[in-house]
Each structure stands twice: as structure tokens, then as C-alpha cells.
ZAMARGU-4260 file (C-alpha; in steps of 0.2 Angstrom, whole numbers, plus 5000, padded with zeros to 4 digits):
<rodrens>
0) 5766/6008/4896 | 5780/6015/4889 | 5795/6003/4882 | 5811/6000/4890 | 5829/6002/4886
5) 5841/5988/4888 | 5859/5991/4882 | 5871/5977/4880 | 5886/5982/4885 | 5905/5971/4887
10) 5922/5977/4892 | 5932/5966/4882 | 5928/5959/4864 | 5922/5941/4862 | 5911/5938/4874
15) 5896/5936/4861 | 5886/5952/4865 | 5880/5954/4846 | 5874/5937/4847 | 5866/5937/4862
20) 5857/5952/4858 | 5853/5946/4841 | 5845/5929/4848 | 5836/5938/4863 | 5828/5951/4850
25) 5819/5938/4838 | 5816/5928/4852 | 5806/5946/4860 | 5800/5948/4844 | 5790/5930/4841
30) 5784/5931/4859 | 5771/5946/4853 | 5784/5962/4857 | 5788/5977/4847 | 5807/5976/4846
35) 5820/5990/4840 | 5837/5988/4839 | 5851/6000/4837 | 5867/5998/4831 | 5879/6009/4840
40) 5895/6000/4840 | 5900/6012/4828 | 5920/6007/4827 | 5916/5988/4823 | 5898/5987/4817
45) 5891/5968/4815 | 5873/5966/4821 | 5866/5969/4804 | 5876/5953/4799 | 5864/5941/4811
50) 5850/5949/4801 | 5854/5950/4784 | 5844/5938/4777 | 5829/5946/4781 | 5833/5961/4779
55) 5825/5970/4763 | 5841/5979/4757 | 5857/5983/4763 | 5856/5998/4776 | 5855/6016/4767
60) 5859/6024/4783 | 5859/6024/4802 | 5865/6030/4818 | 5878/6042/4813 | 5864/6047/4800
65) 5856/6054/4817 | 5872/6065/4819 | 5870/6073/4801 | 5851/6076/4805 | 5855/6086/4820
70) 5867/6095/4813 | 5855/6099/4798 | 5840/6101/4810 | 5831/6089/4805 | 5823/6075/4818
75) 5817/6059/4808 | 5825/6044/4815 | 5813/6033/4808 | 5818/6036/4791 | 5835/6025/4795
80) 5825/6011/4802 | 5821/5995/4793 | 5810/5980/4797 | 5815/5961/4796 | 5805/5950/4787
85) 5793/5935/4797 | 5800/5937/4814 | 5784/5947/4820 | 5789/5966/4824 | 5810/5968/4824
90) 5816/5984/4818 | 5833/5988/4816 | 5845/6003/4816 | 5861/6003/4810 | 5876/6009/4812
95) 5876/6018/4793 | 5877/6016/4777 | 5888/6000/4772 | 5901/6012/4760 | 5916/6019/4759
100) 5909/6034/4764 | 5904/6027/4782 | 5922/6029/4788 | 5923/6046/4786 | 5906/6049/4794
105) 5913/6041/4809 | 5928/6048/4812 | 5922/6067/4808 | 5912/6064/4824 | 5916/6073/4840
110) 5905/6067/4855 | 5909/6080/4867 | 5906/6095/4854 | 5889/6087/4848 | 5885/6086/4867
115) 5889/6106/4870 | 5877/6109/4853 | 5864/6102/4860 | 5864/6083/4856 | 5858/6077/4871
120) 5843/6085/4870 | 5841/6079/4850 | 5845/6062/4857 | 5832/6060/4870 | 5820/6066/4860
125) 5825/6052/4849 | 5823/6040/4867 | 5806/6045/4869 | 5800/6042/4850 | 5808/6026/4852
130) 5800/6019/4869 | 5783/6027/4862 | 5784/6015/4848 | 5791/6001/4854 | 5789/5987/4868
135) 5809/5986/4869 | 5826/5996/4862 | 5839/5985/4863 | 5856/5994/4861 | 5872/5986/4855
140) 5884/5997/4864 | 5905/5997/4861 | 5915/5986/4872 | 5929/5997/4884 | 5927/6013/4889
145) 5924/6027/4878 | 5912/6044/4873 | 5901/6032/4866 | 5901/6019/4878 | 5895/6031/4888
150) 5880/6035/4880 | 5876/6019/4877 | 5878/6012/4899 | 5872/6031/4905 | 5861/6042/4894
155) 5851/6030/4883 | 5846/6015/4892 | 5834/6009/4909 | 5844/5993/4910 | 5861/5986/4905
160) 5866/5970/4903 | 5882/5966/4907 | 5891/5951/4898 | 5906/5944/4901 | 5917/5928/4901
165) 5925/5918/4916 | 5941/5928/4918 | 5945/5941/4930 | 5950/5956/4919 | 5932/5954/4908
170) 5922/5952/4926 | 5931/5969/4934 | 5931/5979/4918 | 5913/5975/4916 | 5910/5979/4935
175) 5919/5994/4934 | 5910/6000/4918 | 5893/5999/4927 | 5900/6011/4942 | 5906/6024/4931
180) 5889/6019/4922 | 5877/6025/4938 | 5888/6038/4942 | 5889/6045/4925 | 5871/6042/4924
185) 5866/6054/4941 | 5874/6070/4933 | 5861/6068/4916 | 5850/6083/4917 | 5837/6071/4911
190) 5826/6063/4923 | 5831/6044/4926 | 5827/6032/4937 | 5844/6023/4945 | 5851/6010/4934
195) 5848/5992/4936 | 5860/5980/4930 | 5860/5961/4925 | 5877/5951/4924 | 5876/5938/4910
200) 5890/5925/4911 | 5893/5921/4895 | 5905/5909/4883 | 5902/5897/4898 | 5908/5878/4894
205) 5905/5867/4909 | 5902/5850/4898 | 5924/5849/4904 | 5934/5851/4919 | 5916/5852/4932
210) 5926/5857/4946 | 5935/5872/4939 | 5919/5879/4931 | 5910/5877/4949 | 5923/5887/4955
215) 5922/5901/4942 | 5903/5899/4946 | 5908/5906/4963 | 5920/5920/4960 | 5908/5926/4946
220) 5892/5925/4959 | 5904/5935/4972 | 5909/5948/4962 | 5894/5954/4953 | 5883/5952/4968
225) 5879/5967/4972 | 5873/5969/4957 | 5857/5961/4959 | 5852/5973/4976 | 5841/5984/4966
230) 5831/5970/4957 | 5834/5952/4963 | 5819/5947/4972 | 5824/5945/4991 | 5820/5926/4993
235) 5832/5921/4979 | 5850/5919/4980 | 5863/5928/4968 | 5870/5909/4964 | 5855/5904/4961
240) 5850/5919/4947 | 5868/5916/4938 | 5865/5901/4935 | 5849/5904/4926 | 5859/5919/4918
245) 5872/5910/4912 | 5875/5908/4890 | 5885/5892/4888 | 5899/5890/4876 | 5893/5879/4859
250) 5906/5875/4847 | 5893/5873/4834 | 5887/5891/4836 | 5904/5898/4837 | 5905/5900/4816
255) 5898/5914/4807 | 5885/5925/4814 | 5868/5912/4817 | 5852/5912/4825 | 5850/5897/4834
260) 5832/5902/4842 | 5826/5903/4825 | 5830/5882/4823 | 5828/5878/4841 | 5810/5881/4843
265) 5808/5871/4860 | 5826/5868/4865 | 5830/5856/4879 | 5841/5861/4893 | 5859/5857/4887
270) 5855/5870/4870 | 5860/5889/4867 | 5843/5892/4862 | 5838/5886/4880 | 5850/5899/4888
275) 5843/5914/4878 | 5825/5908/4881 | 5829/5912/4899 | 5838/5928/4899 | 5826/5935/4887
280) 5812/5931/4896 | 5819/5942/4912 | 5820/5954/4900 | 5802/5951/4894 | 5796/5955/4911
285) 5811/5968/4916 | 5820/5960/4929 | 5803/5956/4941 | 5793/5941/4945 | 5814/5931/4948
290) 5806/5922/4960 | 5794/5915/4950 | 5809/5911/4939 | 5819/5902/4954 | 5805/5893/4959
295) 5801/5885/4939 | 5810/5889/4926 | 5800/5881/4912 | 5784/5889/4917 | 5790/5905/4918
300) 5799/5906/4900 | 5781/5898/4896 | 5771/5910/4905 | 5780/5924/4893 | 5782/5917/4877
305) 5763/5914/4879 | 5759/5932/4886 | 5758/5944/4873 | 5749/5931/4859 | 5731/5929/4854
310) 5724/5911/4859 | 5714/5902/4847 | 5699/5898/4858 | 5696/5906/4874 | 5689/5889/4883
315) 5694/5870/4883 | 5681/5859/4890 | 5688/5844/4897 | 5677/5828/4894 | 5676/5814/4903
320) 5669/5800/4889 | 5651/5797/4897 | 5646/5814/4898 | 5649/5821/4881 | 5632/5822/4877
325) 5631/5835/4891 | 5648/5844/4886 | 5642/5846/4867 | 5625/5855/4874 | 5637/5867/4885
330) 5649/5871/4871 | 5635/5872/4858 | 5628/5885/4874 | 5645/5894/4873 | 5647/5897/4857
335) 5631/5904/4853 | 5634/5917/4867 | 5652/5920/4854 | 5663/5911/4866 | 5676/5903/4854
340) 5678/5885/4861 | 5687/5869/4857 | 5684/5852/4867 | 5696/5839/4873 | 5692/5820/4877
345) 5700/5810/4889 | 5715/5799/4881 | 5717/5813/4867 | 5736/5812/4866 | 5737/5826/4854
350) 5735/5839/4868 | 5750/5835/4880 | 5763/5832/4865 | 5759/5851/4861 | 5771/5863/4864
355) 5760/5878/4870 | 5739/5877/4874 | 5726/5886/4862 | 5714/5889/4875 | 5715/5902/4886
360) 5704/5893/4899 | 5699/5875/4906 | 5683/5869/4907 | 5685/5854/4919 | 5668/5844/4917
365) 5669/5834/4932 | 5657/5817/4936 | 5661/5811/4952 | 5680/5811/4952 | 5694/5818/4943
370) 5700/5804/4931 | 5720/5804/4928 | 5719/5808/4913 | 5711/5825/4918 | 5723/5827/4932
375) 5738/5826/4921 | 5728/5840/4910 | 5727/5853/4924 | 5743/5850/4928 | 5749/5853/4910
380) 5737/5868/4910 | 5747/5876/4927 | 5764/5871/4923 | 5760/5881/4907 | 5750/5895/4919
385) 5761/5903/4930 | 5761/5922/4930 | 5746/5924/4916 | 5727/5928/4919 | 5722/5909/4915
390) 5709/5898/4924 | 5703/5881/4928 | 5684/5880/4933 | 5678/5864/4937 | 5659/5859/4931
395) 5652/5846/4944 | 5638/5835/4940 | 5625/5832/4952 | 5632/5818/4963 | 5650/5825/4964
400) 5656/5829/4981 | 5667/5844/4980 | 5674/5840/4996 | 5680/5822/4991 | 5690/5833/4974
405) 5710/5834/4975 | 5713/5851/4981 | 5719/5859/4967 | 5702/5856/4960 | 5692/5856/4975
410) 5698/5873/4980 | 5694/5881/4964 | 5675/5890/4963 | 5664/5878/4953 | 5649/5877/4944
415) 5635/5864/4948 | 5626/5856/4934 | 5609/5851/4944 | 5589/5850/4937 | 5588/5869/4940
420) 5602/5875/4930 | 5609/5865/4914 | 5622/5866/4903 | 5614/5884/4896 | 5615/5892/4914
425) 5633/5885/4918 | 5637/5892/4901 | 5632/5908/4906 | 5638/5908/4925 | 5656/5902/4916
430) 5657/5916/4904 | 5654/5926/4921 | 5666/5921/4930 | 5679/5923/4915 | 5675/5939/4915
435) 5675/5941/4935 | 5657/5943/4938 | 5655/5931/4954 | 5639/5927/4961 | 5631/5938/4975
440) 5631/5924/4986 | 5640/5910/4986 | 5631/5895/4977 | 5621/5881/4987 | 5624/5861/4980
445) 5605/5861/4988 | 5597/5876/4986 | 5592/5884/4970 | 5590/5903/4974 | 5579/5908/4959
450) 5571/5895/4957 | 5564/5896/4974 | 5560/5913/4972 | 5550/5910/4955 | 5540/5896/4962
455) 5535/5908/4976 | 5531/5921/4964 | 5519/5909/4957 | 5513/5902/4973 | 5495/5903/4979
460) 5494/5903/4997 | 5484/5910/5011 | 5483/5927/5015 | 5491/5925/5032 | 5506/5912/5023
465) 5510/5929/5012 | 5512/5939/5028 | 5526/5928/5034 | 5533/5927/5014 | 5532/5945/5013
470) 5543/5947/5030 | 5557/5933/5026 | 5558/5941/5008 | 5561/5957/5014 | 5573/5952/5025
475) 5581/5942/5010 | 5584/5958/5001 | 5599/5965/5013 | 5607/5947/5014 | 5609/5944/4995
480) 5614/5963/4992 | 5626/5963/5007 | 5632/5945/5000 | 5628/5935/5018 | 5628/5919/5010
485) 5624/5912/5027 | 5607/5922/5034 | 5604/5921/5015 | 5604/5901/5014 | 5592/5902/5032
490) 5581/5915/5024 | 5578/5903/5009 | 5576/5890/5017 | 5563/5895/5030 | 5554/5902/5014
495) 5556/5885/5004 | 5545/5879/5018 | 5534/5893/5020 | 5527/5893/5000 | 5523/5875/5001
500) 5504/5875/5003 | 5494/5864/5016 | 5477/5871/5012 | 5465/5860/5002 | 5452/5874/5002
505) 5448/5888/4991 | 5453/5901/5001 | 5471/5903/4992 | 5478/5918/4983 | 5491/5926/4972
510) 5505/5935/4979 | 5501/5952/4984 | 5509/5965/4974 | 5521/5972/4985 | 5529/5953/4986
515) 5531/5952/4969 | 5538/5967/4966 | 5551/5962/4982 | 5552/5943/4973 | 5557/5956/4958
520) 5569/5965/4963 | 5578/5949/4971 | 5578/5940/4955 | 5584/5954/4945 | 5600/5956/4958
525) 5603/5939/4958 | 5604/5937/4938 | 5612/5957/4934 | 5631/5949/4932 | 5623/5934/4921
530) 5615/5945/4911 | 5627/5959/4909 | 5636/5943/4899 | 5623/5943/4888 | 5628/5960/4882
535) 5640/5961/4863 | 5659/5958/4868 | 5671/5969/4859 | 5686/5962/4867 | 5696/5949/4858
540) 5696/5936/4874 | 5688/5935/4891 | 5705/5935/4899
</rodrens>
């Protein structure tokens, strides 16, 4: 998928837009994302300050650097580019070269000129590099309106993100700027999709003065509420998405140019780094999913920051304490199929004080009921879930009575431990179902399918008993290939009591050829999703 364009654009100065982009990018950049960002508020350039410490040198060139390589022919915007230093994939752009030279280069520009020559079109080539190399281009754009605001809110980006603080004349400037934005954008020649815009209130201080900052909550809610038309999922209200949109004001951050999400690795809900968390992940997932957002918060910052990294192990088996003697014979079966597993005991603390999982799935070995603990560990696991391909199967023992299971565990397809199939069976139907191979039919707590069929393979029965065998598994074969899991659990069990021998005599046989070769063809349907598991695995996780 090709990357997005986000441009962060403010009509006044002051509103933090440097730093909010600054923030959001690292934060995009530790979640697993390739990040670029361009420095284009050319007049007053400061984004390379925020990254300066990482930076390997000081910036030998930049965006005007694009306009003397059009107007040499050449294209190679990457050559301006530089990487940051342990923050994951973060490239930046800047504005130029920091010289006295750089002054010069800015004011010798002439927008509308470049455009006649032919810019634009050097330009979008310049988009298309970028959204092919990179997950998300984040654009610091110049505050008010100008030639280049311009091509920074219409030509170059898929979003804008509008900030603003709790007055009237940053609010209505910033509204207006995204009008003239959309309309600017419909005469391009280029092909775009219509513009989608996120208000983000920032500079917000409600610790003081509660009433007053309710009622600015309002006004800002009503004025930018058409904004949310094109993106806002219909069940959610505008009030409620401007809360969550929402950067507070912190004294503390206010000095100097700082990366608090850099220090607050899991900030609580009263810090900056909290804030950003949120409005970065609805720029993770491109404005979509907000009602998962409305609905929780936590989850579903977690269920991005989580989305783009590697786990450490695909599987967590849950243990209940008297059964690990079973649960290190199914991990020890996992792992030599090269399932990367790690296990977890009941009363082991260590998992909930754990700020993300390592386990992509949970194994819930479950004997007779679902202890507390294991309860607050599938909870844990969902809370943490939401939005991602990540599953819970419950394991039942023998005597466990799905029906009598919570229903968030009761509900969930399960594998049955059971004389017939072991912990190597259930490891193989597990890695089955991770992979989304389900069985045929659906699975009998009494009723072992194969195995019946192998016993009456190896049965010995009059020649009239195979007659009636021969019919039922005929009639078996359209059943489990249709999946009828009912006229498949009749069929098996008339044939349970057809291979059962009542003849003391000598006149007994082996099945005819033509049964086996049915039998055969049962057992080799039943078991081809199991043993298409069995085959190398090139991918890095089942997920």
C-alpha cells in the first residue's frame, strides 16, 4: 500500500505544530513505520531543532535544494534526506542548508514562475518517490496563507491536520485555510482524492478555570464539525472525537524544543505524551476504525503501537498448576513443529505488570473451569487485542464442559484434549487454526472421527456387516466434504455400532478393497488441513 501524506498546517504561530509533528513522528516511527519528514516552513525553519541530537550532522541541504535541482534538471531528492539515529525508520528533510547562504536561496524563489516551468509536475514526482518509500510523509507546512501554504494544504498532502488554540481568530483562520485548501485542491491537474481534515485542539489547559474550558470545548466542537463529515465514523459524536483530539497545554514542555514521547514511554492520562499517543495513532490508521477509538481508548493506541512489530513468540500457553505436565508435552509438540512458544503459570505476576504481550496468541489450557487468574489473563490479552489478528483458543481436558465456560471463552472454537488426541494432535489442530485451516466438520466431545474410521479399517467382520459399512461410508463421503457435521455425526455413529463384531465364528473378513479405498479417501480429507501444517513455514508468525 502506498504511504500517506499528512501536512500539519496552523494559521497562527504558537500553536505547537513543530512539536506535535515532531512527537507524533518518533512515536510513528517506534510503532514499526517508515516515517519521512519535510521541512517546508521555509521563512522560519525549526523542525530540525527537535531532532538535532540524533541527527548525524547538521543538514547540507533541503527543500529549496529541490528547487535548484529542477531548475538544473536533475531529480534526486533523496540526496537531501537524512536518517535519525535509534528511533526506528525517521528520515528527515530540511528546509536547507543552515548557512548564510540559505536566505538567499529563499528569497530568489518565485512560486508562481516554478509552477509555469514546470514544477508541479517535478514536485509530484517527488510525492510519488516519497509515498513509495515511505509508510507516512509528514509535512510541516507555514502558518497563514501564502504560495507555499498552498502547496503544502492542496498539492502535496492526503490529509491535513489542522491545529489551533481556544480562540476565535486561530479556529476561523484555520477553518478558512482548509476551504481554500479543498477548493484549491479540485483545480490540480493531478489526480486526488478530496481532502480530509483532522482539527487538533491544541495548547489546551483545562487543570484551571473547568467551566470556561468546557465552554471553549463547545465552540471548538461546533465550529470544526463539519470537518469530521468525510471521516468520522457515523456512530461517534464530533465532541466526543475532540476530546480525544485534544493536546493539553504542559508548562514543563513549553521550554526549548523536547520530545517528551521519548521519556514517557507509557504515559498516564493527565501527560503530553498521552495526547500525542492518541492523535498519532488516528494517524497510524488514517482517520478509520474512530469508533473503535470512542469505544476504548487504551486498546486501540495499543492495538497500533503493537501492529507493525514482530512478537517474540507466536503462542502463550496458559497453565493452570496441575496440568503442566500435559502443557510442557504440547509446547515441547509446538516447538518441534518450529512454533516459537513461551508459557505462563498461573499467579505469575510478571505478565500483567508488562506494558505490551510477546505472544502473538493464547493458548488457554483449560481443566474444568477458567481459574481467576486465567480470566484476568484473557482479559489482559483482548484489552490489549482490539483491531489486530490475535486469538484466544481454549484447550479443554476431557471433563470440561464447554457449556458450563464464561462466554468469552465458551464461545471461542476449542480443541479437546481426550484418549484419541493428545497434546501432539491438539498441537497440530492449534497451529491449524492459527493459520485458518478449520476442521471439515465441526469436532465431537464424543466421537472421534478417525479414529473410528481407522478401527473400521482394521475391522474383521462378516461379509454382510461390510455391505452395510461399505453403504454408511459412502454416504459419509458427501457429509464430511460438504461439512454436514450433523448427518456426519449420524453416519458415524450408526458405523461405530456397525464395525463392532458379534460373531464368535471363523467366518470373519477383512475389509474389501473398495472400503478401504473409501475409509482412504475419508481419512486423507479429514487430516489434509492438519497435514498441510506440517509443511516448512517461511513466514515470520502464523498471524
Amino acid at each position: 500500500m502506498p504511504g500517506s501524506i499528512f501536512t500539519f498546517y496552523s494559521y497562527k504561530g504558537g500553536v505547537g505544530r513543530s512539536f506535535a509533528l515532531a512527537n507524533i513522528a518518533v512515536l510513528l516511527a517506534r510503532w514499526g513505520h517508515r516515517v519521512l519528514c519535510l521541512d517546508w516552513d521555509l521563512e522560519a525553519p525549526g523542525l530540525g531543532d527537535y531532532f538535532r541530537p540524533r541527527l548525524p550532522a547538521r543538514p547540507s541541504g533541503g527543500v529549496v535544494d529541490l528547487v535548484d535541482d529542477f531548475r538544473q534538471g536533475r531529480f534526486r531528492p533523496e540526496a537531501h534526506v537524512q536518517r535519525l539515529t535509534d528511533v526506528g525508520v525517521l528520515d528527515l528533510l530540511a528546509a536547507g542548508r543552515e548557512d548564510p547562504g540559505y536566505v538567499g536561496q529563499v528569497q530568489e524563489i518565485d512560486w508562481d514562475r516554478l509552477y509555469e516551468d514546470g514544477f508541479g509536475e517535478y514536485l509530484e514526482q517527488c510525492r510519488e518517490q516519497w509515498i513509495a518509500h515511505y509508510d507516512f510523509v509528514l509535512v510541516d507546512s507555514r502558518t497563514g496563507i501564502s504560495d507555499i501554504g498552498g502547496i503544502c494544504t492542496a498539492h502535496l498532502p492526503d490529509h491535513l491536520v489542522l491545529l489551533f488554540t481556544a480562540n476565535r481568530q486561530s479556529i476561523l483562520g484555520a477553518m478558512d485555510a482548509a476551504r481554500r485548501a479543498d477548493a484549491a485542491r479540485n483545480l490540480l491537474p493531478f489526480d486526488r482524492a478530496r481532502l480530509t481534515v483532522m482539527p487538533v485542539l491544541s495548547r489546551f489547559d483545562n487543570r484551571e478555570e473547568y467551566d470556561r474550558s468546557e465552554t471553549w470545548r463547545r465552540i471548538v466542537a461546533d465550529e470544526t464539525a463539519e470537518l469530521y463529515r468525510m471521516w468520522l465514523d457515523q456512530t461517534v459524536e464530533p465532541a466526543t472525537m475532540a476530546r480525544h483530539l485534544t493536546l493539553p497545554y504542559v508548562s514543563y514542555w513549553s521550554f526549548g524544543e523536547q520530545l517528551p514521547v521519548l521519556s514517557e514511554q507509557t504515559p498516564s492520562a493527565d501527560q503530553i505524551g498521552f495526547a500525542l499517543e492518541t492523535v498519532a495513532a488516528v494517524i497510524a490508521c488514517r482517520l478509520d476504525r474512530t469508533d473503535l477509538l470512542a469505544e476504548n481508548r487504551d486498546a486501540y493506541v495499543a492495538a497500533v503501537r503493537t501492529s507493525r512489530r514482530e512478537f517474540k513468540y507466536e503462542v502463550r500457553v496458559s497453565i493452570p498448576r496441575p496440568l503442566v505436565g500435559i502443557a510442557n508435552e504440547l509446547v515441547g509438540a509446538l516447538e518441534r513443529r518450529g512454533v516459537r512458544v513461551v508459557k505462563s503459570l498461573s499467579g505469575d505476576r510478571s505478565l500483567l505488570a508488562r506494558a505490551e504481550d510477546d505472544a502473538r496468541h493464547l493458548c488457554l489450557l483449560v481443566d474444568g473451569k477458567v481459574s481467576r487468574w486465567q480470566s484476568a489473563e484473557v482479559e489482559l490479552f483482548l484489552h490489549r487485542t482490539l483491531g489486530q489478528d490475535r486469538r484466544v483458543i481454549p484447550v479443554l481436558t476431557t471433563g470440561t464442559d464447554a457449556a458450563g465456560l464464561p462466554g468469552y471463552v465458551g464461545n471461542l472454537r476449542y480443541l479437546r484434549l481426550s484418549d484419541a488426541r493428545g497434546p501432539a494432535g491438539v498441537a497440530r489442530d492449534l497451529i491449524g487454526q492459527l493459520k485458518g485451516f478449520t476442521p471439515l466438520v465441526e469436532p465431537d466431545d464424543d466421537l472421534d472421527l478417525p479414529g473410528l474410521l481407522g478401527r473400521a479399517r482394521e475391522a474383521k467382520l462378516r461379509a454382510s456387516r461390510w455391505d452395510l459399512v461399505d453403504e454408511l461410508v459412502t454416504a459419509l463421503q458427501p457429509a464430511v466434504g460438504s461439512g454436514d457435521s450433523g448427518r456426519t455425526r449420524d453416519l458415524a455413529t450408526d458405523l461405530a455400532i456397525a464395525i463392532k463384531s458379534r460373531s464368535s465364528n471363523d467366518d470373519l473378513h477383512a475389509a474389501p478393497p473398495q472400503v478401504r479405498q473409501s475409509i482412504d479417501w475419508l481419512l486423507r480429507t479429514l487430516d489434509v488441513r492438519a497435514r498441510t501444517t506440517t509443511k516448512p513455514n517461511h513466514r515470520k508468525d502464523l498471524g
